[in-house]
DRENDREN-843192 format. One line per field, with one value per atom (N, C-alpha, C, O, CB): x, y, z; residue number from 1; atom name. Coordinates in steps of 0.05 Angstrom, whole numbers, plus 5000, padded with zeros to 4 digits. Glycine has a CB too. Layout:
x: X  ...
y: Y  ...
z: Z  ...
k: NUM  ...
a: CA  ...
This chain:
x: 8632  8648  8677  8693  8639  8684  8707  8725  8749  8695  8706  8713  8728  8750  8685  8705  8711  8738  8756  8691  8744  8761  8784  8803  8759  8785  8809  8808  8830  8794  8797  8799  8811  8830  8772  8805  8814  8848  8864  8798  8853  8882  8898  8920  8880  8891  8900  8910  8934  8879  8887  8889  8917  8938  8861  8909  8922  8956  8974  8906  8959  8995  9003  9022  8998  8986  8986  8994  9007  8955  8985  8989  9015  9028  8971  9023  9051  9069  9077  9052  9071  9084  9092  9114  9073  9075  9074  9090  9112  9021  9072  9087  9113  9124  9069  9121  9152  9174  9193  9146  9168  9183  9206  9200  9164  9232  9262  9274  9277  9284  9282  9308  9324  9320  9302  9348  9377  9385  9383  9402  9393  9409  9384  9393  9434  9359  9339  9328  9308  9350  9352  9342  9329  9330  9362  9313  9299  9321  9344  9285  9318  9334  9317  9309  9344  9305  9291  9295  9278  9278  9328  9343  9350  9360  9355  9348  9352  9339  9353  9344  9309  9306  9315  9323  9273  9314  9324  9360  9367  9323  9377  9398  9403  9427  9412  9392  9392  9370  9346  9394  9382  9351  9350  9364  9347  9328  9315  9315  9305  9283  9331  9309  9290  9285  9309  9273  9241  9231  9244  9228  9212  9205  9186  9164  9190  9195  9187  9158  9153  9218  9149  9117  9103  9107  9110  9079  9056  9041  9019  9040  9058  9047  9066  9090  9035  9048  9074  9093  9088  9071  9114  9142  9150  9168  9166  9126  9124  9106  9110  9114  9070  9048  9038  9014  9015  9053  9046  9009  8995  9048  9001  8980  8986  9006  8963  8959  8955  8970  8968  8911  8979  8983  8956  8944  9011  8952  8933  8906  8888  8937  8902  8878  8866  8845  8889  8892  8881  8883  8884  8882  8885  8893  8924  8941  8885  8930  8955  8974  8979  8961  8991  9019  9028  9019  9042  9053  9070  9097  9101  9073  9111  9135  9159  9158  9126  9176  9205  9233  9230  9206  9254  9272  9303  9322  9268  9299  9317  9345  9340  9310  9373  9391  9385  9385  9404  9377  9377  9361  9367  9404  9346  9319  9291  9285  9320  9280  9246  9233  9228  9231  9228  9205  9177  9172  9211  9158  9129  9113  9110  9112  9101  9074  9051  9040  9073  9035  9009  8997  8976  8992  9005  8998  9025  9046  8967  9018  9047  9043  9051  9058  9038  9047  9065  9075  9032  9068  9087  9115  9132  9077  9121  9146  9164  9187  9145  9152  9168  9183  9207  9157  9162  9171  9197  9215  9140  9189  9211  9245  9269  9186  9234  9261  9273  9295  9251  9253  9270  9291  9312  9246  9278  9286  9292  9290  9278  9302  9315  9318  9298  9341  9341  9355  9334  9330  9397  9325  9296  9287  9289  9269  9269  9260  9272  9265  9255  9295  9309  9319  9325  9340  9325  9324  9299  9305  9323  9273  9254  9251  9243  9248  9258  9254  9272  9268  9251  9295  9319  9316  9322  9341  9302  9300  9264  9258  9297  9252  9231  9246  9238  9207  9261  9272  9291  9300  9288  9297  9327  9353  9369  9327  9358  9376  9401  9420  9354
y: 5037  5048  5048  5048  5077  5047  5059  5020  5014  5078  5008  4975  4966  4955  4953  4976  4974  4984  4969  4994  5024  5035  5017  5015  5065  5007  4992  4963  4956  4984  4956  4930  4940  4927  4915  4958  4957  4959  4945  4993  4988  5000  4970  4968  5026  4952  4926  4914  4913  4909  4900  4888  4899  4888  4899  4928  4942  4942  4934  4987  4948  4941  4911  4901  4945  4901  4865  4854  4834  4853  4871  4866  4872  4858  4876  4903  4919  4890  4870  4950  4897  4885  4853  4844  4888  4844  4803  4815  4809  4778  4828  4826  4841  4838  4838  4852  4873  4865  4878  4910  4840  4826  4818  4815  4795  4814  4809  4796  4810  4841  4775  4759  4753  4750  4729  4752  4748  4726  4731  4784  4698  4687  4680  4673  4707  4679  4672  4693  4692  4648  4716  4738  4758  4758  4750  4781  4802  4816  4815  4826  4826  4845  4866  4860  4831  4894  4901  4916  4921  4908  4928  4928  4915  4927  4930  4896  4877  4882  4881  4853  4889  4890  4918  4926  4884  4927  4959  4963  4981  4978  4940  4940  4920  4921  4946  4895  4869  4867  4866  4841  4867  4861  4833  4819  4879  4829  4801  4789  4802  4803  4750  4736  4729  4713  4725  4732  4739  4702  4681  4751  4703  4675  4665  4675  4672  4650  4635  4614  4594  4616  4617  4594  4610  4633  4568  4598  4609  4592  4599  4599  4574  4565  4563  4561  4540  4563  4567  4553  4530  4565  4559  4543  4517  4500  4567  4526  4504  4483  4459  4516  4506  4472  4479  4475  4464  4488  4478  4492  4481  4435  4512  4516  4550  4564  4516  4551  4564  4597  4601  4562  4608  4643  4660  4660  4658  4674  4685  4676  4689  4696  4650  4633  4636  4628  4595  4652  4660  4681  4684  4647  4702  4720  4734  4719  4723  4763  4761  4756  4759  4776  4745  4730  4743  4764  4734  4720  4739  4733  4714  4730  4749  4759  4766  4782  4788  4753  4760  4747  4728  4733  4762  4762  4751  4764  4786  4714  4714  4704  4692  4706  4706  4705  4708  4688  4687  4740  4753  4733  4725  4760  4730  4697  4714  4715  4649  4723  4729  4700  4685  4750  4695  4676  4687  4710  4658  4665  4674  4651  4630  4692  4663  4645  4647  4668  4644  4623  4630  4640  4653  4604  4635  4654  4654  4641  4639  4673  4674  4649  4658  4706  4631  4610  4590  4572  4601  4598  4578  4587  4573  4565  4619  4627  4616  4607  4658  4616  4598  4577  4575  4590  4555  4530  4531  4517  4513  4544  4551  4566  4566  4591  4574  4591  4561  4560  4630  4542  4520  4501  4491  4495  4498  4489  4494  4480  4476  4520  4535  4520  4510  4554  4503  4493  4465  4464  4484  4453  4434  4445  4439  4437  4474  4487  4495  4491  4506  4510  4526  4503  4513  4550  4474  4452  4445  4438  4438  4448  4450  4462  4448  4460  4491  4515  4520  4534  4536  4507  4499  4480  4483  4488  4457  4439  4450  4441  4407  4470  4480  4495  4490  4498  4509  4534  4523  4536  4554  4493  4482  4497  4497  4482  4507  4518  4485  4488  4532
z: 4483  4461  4469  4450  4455  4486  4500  4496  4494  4541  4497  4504  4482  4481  4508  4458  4424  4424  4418  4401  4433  4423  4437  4423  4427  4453  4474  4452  4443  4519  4448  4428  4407  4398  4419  4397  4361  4361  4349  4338  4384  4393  4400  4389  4425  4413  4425  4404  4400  4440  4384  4352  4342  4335  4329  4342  4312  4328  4314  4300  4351  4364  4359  4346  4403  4371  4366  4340  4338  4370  4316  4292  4281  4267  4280  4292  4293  4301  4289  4320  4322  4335  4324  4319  4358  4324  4317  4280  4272  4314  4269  4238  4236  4215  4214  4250  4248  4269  4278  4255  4274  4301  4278  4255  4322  4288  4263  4284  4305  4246  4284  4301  4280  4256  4318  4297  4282  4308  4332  4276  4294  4312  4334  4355  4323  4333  4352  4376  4390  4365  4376  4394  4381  4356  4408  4396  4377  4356  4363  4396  4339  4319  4310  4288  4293  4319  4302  4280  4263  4310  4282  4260  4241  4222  4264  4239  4224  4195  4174  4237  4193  4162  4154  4132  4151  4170  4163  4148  4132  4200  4160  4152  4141  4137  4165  4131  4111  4096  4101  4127  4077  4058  4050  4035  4028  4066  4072  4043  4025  4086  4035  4020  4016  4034  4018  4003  4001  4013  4009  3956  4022  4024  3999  3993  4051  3989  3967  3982  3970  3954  3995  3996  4001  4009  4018  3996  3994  4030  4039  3958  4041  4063  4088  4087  4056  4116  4138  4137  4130  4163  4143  4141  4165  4168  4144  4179  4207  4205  4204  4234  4203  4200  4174  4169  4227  4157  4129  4123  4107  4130  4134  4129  4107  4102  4160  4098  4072  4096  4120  4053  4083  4091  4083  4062  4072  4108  4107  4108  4099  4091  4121  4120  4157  4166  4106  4175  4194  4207  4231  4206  4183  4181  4173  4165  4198  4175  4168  4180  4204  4160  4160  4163  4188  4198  4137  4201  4220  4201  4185  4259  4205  4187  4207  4226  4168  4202  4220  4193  4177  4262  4196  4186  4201  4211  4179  4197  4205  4193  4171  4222  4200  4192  4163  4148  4202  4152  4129  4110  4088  4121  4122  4107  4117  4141  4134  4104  4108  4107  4088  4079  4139  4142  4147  4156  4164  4138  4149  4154  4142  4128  4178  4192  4191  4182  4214  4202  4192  4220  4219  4176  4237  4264  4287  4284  4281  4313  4323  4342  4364  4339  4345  4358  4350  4364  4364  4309  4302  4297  4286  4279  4307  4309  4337  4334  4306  4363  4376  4368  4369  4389  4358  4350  4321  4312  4342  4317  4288  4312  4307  4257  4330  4338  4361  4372  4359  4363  4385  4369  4378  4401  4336  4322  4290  4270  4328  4294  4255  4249  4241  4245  4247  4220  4217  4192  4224  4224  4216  4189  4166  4241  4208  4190  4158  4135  4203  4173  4143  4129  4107  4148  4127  4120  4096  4073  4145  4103  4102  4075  4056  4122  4074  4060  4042  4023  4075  4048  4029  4008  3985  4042  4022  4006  3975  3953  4032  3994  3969  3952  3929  3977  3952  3939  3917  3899  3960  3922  3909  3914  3896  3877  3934  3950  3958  3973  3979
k: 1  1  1  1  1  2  2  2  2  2  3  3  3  3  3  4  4  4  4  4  5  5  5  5  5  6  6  6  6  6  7  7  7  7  7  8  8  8  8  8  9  9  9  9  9  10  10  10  10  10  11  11  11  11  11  12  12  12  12  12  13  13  13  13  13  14  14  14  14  14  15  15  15  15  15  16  16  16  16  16  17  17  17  17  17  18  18  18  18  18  19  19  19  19  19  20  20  20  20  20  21  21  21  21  21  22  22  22  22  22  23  23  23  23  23  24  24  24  24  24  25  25  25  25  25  26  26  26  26  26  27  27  27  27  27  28  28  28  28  28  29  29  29  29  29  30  30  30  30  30  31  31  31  31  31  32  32  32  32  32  33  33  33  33  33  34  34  34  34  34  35  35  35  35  35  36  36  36  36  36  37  37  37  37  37  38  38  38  38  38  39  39  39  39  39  40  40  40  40  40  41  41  41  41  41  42  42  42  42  42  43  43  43  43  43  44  44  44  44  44  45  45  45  45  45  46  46  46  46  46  47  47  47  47  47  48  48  48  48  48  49  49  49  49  49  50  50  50  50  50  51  51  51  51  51  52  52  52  52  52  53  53  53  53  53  54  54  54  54  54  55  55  55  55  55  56  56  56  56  56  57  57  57  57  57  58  58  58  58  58  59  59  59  59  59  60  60  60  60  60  61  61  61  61  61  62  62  62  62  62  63  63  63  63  63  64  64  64  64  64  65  65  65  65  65  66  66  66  66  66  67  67  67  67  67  68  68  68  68  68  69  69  69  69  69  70  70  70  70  70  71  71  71  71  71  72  72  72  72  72  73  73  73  73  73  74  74  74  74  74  75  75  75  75  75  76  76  76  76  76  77  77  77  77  77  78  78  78  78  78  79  79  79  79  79  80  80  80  80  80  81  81  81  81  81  82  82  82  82  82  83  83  83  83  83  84  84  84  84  84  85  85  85  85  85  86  86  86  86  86  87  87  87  87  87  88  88  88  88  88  89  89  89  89  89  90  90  90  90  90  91  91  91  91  91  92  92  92  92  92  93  93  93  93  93  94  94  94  94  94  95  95  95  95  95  96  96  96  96  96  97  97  97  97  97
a: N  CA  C  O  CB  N  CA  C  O  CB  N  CA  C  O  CB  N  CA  C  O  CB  N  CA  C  O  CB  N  CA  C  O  CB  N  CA  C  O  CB  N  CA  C  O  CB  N  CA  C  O  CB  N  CA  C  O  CB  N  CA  C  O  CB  N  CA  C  O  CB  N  CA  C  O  CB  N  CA  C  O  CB  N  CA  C  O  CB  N  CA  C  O  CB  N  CA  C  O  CB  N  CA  C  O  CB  N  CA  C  O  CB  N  CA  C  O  CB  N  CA  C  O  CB  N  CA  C  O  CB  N  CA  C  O  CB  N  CA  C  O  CB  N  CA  C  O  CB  N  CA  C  O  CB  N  CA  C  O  CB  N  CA  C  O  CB  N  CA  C  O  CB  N  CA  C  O  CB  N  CA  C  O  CB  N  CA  C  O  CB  N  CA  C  O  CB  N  CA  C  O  CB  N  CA  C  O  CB  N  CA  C  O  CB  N  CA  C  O  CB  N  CA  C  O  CB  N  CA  C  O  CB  N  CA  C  O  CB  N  CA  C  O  CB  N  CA  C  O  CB  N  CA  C  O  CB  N  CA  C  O  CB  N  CA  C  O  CB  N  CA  C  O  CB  N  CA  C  O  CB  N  CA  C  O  CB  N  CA  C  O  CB  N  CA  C  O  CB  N  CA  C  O  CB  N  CA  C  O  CB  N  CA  C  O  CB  N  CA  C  O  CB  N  CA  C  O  CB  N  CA  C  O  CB  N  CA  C  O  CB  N  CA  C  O  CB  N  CA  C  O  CB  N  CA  C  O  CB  N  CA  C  O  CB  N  CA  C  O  CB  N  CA  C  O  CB  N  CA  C  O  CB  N  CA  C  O  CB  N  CA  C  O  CB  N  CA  C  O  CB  N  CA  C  O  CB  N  CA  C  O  CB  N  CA  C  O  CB  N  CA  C  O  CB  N  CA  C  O  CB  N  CA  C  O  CB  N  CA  C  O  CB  N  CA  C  O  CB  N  CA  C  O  CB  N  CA  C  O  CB  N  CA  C  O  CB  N  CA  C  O  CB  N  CA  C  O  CB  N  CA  C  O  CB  N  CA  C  O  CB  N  CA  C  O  CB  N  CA  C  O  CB  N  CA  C  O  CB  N  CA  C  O  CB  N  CA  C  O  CB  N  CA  C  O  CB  N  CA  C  O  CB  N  CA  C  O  CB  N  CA  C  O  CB  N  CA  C  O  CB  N  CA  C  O  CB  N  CA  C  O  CB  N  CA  C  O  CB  N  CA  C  O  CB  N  CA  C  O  CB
């Protein structure tokens, strides 16, 4: 029981944490949504490998340079932080930005 209770507590921070993560400029911000209110992200799929949101669970969510991005798991926020402007390129060009 005790294994479970240590698993669920693990999940449920893991989840905190990965979805309320905010960079500004590529470093942490966790101020950031608290004092910018984020552009909403306009897709319905990750902004990196293009997969459905929420198809492996929930999104990860970070706010950067006052842009709400979202992923479809946290391994594709690295790759988005080696190379933003690719990306925001990307997301510009969906939005007609």
């Amino acid at each position: 029981m005790k294994i479970i209770k240590s698993f669920v507590v693990t999940l449920a921070m893991g989840t905190l944490i990965g979805t309320s993560s905010c960079t500004k400029n590529g470093k942490s911000d966790p101020e950031a949504s608290a004092n910018e209110p984020a552009l909403t992200y306009p897709l319905d799929v990750c902004l990196v490998s293009g997969e459905k949101l929420g198809g492996m669970g929930e999104p990860v969510r970070i706010v950067y340079e006052g842009r709400e991005i979202k992923f479809c798991c946290d391994m594709c926020q690295p790759k988005f932080e080696k190379s933003p402007e690719k990306y925001l390129a990307k997301l510009d060009g969906s939005t007609g930005e």
